[in-house]
mmCIF file as gemmi writes it, N, C-alpha and C atoms, coordinates in Angstrom:
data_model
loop_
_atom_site.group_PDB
_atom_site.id
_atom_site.type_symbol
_atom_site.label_atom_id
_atom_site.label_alt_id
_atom_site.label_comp_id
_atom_site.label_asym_id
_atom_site.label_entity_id
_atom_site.label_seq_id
_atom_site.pdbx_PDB_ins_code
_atom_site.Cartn_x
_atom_site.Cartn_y
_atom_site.Cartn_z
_atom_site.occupancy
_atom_site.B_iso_or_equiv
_atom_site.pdbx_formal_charge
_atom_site.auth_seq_id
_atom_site.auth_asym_id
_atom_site.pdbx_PDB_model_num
ATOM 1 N N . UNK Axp A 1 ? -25.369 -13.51 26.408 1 0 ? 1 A 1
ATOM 2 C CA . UNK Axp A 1 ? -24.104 -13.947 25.836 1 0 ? 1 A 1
ATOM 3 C C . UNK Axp A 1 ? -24.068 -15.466 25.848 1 0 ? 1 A 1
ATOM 4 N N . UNK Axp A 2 ? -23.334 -15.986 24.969 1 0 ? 2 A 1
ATOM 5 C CA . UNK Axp A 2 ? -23.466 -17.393 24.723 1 0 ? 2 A 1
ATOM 6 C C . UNK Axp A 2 ? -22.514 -18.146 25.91 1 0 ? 2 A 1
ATOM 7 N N . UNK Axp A 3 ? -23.008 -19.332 26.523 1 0 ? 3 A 1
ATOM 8 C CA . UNK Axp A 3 ? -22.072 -20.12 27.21 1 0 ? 3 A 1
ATOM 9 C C . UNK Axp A 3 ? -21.272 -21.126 26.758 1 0 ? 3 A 1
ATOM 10 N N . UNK Axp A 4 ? -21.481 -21.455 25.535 1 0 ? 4 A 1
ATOM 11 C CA . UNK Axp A 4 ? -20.497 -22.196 24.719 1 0 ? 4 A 1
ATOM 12 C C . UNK Axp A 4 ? -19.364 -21.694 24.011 1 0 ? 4 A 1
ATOM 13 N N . UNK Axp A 5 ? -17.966 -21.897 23.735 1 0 ? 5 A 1
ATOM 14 C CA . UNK Axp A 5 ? -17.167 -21.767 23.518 1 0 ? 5 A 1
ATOM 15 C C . UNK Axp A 5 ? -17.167 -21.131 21.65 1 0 ? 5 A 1
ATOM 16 N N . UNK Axp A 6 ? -17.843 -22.006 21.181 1 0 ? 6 A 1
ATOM 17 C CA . UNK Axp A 6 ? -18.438 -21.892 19.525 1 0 ? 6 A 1
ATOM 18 C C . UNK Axp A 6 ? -19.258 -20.813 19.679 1 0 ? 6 A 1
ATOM 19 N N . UNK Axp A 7 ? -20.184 -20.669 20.544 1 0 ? 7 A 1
ATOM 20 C CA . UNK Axp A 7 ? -21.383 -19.186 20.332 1 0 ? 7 A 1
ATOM 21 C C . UNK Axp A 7 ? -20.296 -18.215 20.443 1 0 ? 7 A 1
ATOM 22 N N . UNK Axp A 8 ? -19.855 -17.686 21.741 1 0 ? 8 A 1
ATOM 23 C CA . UNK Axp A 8 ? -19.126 -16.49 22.044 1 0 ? 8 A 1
ATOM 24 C C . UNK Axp A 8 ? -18.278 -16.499 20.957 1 0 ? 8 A 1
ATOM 25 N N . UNK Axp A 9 ? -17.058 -17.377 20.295 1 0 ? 9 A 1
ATOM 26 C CA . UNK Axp A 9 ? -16.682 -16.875 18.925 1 0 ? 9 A 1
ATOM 27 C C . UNK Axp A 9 ? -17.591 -16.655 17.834 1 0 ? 9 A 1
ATOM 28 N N . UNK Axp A 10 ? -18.807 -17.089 17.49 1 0 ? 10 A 1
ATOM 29 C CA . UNK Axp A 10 ? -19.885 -16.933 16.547 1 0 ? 10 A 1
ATOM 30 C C . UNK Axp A 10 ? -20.292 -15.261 16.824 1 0 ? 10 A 1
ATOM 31 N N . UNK Axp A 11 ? -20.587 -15.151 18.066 1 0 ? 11 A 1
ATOM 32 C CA . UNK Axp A 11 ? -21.062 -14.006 18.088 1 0 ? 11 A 1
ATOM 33 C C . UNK Axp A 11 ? -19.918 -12.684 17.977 1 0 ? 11 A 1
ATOM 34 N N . UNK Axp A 12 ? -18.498 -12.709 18.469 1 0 ? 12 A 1
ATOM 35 C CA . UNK Axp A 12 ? -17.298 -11.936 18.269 1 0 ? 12 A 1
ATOM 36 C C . UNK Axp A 12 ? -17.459 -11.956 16.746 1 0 ? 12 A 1
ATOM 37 N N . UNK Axp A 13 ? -17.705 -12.97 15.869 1 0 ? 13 A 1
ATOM 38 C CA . UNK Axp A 13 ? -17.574 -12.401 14.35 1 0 ? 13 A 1
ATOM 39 C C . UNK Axp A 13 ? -19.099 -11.457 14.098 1 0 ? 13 A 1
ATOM 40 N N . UNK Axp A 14 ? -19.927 -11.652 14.751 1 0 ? 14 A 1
ATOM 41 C CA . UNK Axp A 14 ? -21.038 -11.484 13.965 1 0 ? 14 A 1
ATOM 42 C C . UNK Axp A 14 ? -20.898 -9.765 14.47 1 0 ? 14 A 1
ATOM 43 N N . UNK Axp A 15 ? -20.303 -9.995 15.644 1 0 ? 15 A 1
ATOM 44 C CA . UNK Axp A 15 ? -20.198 -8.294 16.338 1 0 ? 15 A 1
ATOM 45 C C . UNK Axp A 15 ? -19.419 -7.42 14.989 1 0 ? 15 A 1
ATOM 46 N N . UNK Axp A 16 ? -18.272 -7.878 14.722 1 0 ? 16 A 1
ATOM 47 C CA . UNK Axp A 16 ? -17.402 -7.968 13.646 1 0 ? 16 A 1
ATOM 48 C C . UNK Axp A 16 ? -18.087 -7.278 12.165 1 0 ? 16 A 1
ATOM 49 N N . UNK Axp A 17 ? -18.717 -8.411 11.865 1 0 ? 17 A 1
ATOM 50 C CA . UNK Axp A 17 ? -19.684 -8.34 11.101 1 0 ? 17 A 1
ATOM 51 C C . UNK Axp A 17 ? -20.266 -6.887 10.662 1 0 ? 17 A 1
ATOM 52 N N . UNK Axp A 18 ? -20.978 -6.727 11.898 1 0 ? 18 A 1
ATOM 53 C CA . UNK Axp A 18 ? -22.27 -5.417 11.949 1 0 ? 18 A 1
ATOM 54 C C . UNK Axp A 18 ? -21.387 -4.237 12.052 1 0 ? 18 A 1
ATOM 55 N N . UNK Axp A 19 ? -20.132 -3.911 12.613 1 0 ? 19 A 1
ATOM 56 C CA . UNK Axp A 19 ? -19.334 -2.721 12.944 1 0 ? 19 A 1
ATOM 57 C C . UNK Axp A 19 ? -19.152 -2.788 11.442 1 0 ? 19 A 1
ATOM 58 N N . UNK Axp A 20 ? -18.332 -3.921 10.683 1 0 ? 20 A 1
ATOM 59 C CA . UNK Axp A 20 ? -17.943 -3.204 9.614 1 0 ? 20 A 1
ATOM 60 C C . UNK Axp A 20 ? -18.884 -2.817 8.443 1 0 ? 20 A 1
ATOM 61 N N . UNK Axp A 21 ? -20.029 -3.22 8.737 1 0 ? 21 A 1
ATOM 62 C CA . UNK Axp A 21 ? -21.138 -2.983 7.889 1 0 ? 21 A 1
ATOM 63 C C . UNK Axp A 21 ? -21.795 -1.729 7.729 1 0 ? 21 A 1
ATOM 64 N N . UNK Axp A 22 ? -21.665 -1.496 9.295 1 0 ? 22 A 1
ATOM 65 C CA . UNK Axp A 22 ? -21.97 0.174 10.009 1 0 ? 22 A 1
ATOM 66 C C . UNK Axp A 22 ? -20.927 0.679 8.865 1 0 ? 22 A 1
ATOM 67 N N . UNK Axp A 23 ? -19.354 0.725 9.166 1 0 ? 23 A 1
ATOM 68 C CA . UNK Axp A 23 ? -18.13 1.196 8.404 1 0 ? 23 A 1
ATOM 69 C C . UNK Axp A 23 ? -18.545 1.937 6.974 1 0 ? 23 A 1
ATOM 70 N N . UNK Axp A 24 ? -18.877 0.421 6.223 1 0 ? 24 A 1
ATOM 71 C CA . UNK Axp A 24 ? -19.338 0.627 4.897 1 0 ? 24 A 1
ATOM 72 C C . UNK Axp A 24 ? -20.369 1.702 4.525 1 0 ? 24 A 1
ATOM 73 N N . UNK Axp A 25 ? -21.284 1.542 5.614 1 0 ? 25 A 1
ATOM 74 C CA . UNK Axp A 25 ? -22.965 2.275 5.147 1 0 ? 25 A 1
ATOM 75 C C . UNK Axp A 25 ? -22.194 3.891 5.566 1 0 ? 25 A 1
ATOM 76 N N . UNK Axp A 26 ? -21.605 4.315 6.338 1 0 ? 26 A 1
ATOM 77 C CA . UNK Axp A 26 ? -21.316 5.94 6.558 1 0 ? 26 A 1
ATOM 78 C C . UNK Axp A 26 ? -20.05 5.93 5.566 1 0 ? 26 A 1
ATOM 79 N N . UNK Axp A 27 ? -19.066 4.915 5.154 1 0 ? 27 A 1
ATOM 80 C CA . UNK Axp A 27 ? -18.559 5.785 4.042 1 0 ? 27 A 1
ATOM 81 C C . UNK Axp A 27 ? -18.722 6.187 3.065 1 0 ? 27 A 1
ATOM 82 N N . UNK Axp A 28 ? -20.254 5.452 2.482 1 0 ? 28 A 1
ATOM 83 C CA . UNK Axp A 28 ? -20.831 5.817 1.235 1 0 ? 28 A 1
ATOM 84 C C . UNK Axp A 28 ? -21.87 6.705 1.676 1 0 ? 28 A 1
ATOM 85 N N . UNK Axp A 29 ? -22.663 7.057 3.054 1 0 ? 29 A 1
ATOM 86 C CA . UNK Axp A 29 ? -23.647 7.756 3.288 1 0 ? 29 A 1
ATOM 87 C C . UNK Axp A 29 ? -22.495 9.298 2.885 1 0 ? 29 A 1
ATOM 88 N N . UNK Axp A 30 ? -21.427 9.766 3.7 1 0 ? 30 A 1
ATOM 89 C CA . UNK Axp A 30 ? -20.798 10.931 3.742 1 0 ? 30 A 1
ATOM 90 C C . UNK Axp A 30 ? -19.196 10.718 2.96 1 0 ? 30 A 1
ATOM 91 N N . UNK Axp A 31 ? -19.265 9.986 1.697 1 0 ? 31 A 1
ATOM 92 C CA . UNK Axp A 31 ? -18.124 9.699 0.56 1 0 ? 31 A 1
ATOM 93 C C . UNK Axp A 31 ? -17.065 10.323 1.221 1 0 ? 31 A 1
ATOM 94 N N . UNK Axp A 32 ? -16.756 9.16 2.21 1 0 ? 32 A 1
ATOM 95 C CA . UNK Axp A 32 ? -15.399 9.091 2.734 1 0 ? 32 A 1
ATOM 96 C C . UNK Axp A 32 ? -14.924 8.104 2.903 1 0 ? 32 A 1
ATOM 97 N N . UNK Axp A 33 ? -13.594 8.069 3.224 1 0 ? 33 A 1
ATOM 98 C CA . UNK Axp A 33 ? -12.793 6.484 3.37 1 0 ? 33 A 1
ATOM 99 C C . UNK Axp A 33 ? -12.184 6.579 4.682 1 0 ? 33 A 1
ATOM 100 N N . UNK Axp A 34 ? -12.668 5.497 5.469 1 0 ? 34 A 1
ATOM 101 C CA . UNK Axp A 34 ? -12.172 5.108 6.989 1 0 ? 34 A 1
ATOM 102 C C . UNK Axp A 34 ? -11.465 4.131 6.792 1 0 ? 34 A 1
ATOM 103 N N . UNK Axp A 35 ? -11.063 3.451 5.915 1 0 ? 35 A 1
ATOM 104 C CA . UNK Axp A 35 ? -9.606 2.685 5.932 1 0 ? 35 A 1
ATOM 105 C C . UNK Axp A 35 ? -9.646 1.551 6.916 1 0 ? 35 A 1
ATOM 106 N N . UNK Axp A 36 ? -10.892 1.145 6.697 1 0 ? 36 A 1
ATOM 107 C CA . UNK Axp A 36 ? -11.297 -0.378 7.155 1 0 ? 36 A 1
ATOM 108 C C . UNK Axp A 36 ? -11.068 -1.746 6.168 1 0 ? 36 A 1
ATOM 109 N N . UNK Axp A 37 ? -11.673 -1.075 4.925 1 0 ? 37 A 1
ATOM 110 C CA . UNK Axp A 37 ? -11.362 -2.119 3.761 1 0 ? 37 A 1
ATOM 111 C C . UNK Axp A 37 ? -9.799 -2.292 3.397 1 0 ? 37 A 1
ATOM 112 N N . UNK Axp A 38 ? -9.866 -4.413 3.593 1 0 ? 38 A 1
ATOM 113 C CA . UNK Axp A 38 ? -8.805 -4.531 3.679 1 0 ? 38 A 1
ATOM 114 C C . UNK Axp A 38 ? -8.288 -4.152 2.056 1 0 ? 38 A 1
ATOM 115 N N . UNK Axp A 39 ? -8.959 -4.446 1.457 1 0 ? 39 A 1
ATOM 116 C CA . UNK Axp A 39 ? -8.593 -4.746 -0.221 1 0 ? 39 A 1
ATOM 117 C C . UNK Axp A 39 ? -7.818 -3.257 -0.32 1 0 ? 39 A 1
ATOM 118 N N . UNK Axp A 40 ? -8.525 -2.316 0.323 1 0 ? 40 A 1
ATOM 119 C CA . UNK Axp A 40 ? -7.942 -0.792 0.12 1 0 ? 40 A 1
ATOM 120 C C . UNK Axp A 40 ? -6.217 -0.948 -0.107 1 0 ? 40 A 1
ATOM 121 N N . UNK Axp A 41 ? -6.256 -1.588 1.12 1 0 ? 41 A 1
ATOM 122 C CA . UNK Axp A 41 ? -4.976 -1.497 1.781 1 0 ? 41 A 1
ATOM 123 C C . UNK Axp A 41 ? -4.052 -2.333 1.078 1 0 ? 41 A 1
ATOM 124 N N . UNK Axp A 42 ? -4.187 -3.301 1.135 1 0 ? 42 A 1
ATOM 125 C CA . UNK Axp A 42 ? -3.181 -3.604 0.181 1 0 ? 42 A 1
ATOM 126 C C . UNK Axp A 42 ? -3.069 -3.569 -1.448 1 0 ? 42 A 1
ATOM 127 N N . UNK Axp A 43 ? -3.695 -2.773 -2.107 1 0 ? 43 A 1
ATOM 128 C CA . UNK Axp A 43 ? -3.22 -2.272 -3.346 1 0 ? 43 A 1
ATOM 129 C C . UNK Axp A 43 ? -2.541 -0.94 -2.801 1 0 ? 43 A 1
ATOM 130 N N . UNK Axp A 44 ? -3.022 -0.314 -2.004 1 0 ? 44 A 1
ATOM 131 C CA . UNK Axp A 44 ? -1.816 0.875 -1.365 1 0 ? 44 A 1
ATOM 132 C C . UNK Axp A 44 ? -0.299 0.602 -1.292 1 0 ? 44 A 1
ATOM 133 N N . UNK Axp A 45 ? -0.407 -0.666 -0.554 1 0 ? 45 A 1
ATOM 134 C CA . UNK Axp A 45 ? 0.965 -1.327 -0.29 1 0 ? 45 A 1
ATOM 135 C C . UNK Axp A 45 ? 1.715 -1.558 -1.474 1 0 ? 45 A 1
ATOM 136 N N . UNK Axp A 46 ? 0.939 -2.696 -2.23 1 0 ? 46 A 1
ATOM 137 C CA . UNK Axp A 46 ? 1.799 -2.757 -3.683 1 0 ? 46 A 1
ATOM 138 C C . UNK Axp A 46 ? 1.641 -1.669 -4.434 1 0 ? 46 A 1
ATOM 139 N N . UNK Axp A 47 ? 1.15 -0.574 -5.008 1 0 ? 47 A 1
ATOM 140 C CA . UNK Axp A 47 ? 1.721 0.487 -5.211 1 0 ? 47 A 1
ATOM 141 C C . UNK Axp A 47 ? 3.038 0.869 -4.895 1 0 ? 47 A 1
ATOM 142 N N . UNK Axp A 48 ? 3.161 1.002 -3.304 1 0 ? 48 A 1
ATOM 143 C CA . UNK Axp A 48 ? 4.378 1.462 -2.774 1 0 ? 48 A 1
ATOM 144 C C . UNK Axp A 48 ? 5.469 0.521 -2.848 1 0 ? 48 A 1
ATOM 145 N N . UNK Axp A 49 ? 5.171 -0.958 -2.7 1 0 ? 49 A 1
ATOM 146 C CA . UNK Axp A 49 ? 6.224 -1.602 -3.243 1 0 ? 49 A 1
ATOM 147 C C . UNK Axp A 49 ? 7.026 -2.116 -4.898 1 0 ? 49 A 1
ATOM 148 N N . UNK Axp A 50 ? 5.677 -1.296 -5.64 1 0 ? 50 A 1
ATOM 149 C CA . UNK Axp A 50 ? 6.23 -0.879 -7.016 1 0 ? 50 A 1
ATOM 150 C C . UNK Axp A 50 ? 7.078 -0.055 -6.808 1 0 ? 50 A 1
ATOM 151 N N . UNK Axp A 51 ? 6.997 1.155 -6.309 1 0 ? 51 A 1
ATOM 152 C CA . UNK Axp A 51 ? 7.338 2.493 -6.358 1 0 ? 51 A 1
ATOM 153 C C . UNK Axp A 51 ? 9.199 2.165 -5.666 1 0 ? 51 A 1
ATOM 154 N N . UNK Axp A 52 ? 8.756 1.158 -4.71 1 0 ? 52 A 1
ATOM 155 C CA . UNK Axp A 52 ? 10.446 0.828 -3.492 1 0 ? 52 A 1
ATOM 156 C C . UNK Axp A 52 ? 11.17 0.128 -4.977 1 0 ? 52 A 1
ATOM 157 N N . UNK Axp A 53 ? 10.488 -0.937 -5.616 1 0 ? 53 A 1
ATOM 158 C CA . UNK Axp A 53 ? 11.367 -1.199 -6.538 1 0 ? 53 A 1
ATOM 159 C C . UNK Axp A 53 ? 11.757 -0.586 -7.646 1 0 ? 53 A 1
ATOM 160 N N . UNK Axp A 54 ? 11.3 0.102 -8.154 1 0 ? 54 A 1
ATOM 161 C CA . UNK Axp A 54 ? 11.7 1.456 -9.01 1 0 ? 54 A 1
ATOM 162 C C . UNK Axp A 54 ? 12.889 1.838 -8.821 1 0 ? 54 A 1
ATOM 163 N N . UNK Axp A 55 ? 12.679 2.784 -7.368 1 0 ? 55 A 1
ATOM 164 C CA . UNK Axp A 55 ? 13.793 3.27 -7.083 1 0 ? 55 A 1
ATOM 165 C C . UNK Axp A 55 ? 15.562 2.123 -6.862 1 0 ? 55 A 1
ATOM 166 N N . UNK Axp A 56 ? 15.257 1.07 -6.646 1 0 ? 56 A 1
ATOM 167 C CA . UNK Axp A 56 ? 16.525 -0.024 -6.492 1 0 ? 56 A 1
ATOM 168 C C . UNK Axp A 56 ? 16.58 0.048 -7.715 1 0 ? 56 A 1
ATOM 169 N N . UNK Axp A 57 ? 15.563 -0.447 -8.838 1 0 ? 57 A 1
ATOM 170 C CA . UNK Axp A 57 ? 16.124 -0.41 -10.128 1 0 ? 57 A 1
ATOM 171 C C . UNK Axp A 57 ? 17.042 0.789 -10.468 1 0 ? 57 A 1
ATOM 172 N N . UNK Axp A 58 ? 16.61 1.832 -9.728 1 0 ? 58 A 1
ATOM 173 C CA . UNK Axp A 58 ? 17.013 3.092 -10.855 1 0 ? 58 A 1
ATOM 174 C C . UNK Axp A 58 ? 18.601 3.269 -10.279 1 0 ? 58 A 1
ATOM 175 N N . UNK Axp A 59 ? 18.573 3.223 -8.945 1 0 ? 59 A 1
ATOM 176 C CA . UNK Axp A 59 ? 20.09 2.916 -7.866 1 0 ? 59 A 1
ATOM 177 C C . UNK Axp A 59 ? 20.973 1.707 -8.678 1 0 ? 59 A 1
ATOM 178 N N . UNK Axp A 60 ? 20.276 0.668 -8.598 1 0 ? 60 A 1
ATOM 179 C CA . UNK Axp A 60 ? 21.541 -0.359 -9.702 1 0 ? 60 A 1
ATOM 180 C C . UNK Axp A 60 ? 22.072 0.04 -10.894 1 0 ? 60 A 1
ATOM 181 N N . UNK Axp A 61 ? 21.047 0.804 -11.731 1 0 ? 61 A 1
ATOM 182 C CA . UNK Axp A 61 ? 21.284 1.171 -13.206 1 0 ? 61 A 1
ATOM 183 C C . UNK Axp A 61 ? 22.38 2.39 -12.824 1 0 ? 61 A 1
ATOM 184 N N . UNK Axp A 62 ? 22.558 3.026 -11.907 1 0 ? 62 A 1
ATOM 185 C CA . UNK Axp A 62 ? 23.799 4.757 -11.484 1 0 ? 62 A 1
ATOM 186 C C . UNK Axp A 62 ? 24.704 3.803 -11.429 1 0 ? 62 A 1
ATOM 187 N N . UNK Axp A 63 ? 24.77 2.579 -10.113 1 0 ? 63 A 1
ATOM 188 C CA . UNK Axp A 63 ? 25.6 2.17 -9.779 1 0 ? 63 A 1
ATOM 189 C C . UNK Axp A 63 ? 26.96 1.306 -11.104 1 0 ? 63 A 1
ATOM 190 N N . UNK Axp A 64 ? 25.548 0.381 -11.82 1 0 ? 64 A 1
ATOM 191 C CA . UNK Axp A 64 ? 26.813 0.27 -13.307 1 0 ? 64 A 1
ATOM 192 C C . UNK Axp A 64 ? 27.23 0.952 -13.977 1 0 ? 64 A 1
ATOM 193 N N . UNK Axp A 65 ? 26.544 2.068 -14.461 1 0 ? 65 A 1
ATOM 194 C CA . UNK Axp A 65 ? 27.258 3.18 -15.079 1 0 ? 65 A 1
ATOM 195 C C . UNK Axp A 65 ? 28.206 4.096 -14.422 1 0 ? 65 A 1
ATOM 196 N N . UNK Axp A 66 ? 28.338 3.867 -12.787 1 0 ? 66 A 1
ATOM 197 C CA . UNK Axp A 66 ? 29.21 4.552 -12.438 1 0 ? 66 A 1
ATOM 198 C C . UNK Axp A 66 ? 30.516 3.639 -12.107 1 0 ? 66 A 1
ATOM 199 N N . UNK Axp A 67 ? 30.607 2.281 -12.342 1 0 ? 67 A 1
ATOM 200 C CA . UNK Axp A 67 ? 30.764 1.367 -12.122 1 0 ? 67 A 1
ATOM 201 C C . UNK Axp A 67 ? 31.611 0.868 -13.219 1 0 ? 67 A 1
């Protein structure tokens, strides 16, 4: 392990690194998704925050017509 302050963070990414690489290689070895990739995740999110604003739109539009 490194005794410098710069190695031991060098090496925490590089650990980093190799896990998520591992990640990648078995979700395409057995076509599955472990929900590591960040990119996944947030088009999930905005999806759903399309979907949250939808619904306010569709709540304002009752509310003037009931209005």
């Amino acid at each position: 392990m490194p005794k410098r302050p710069d190695g031991t963070i060098r090496a925490f990414g590089m650990t980093g690194l190799q896990i998520s690489s591992s990640m990648s290689r078995i979700e395409r070895k057995f076509g599955i998704n472990l929900g590591h990739d960040a990119s996944i995740t947030k088009n999930r999110k905005s999806a759903e925050y399309e979907q949250f604003e939808i619904v306010l739109r569709a709540e304002r539009l009752t509310e003037k017509d009931a209005g």
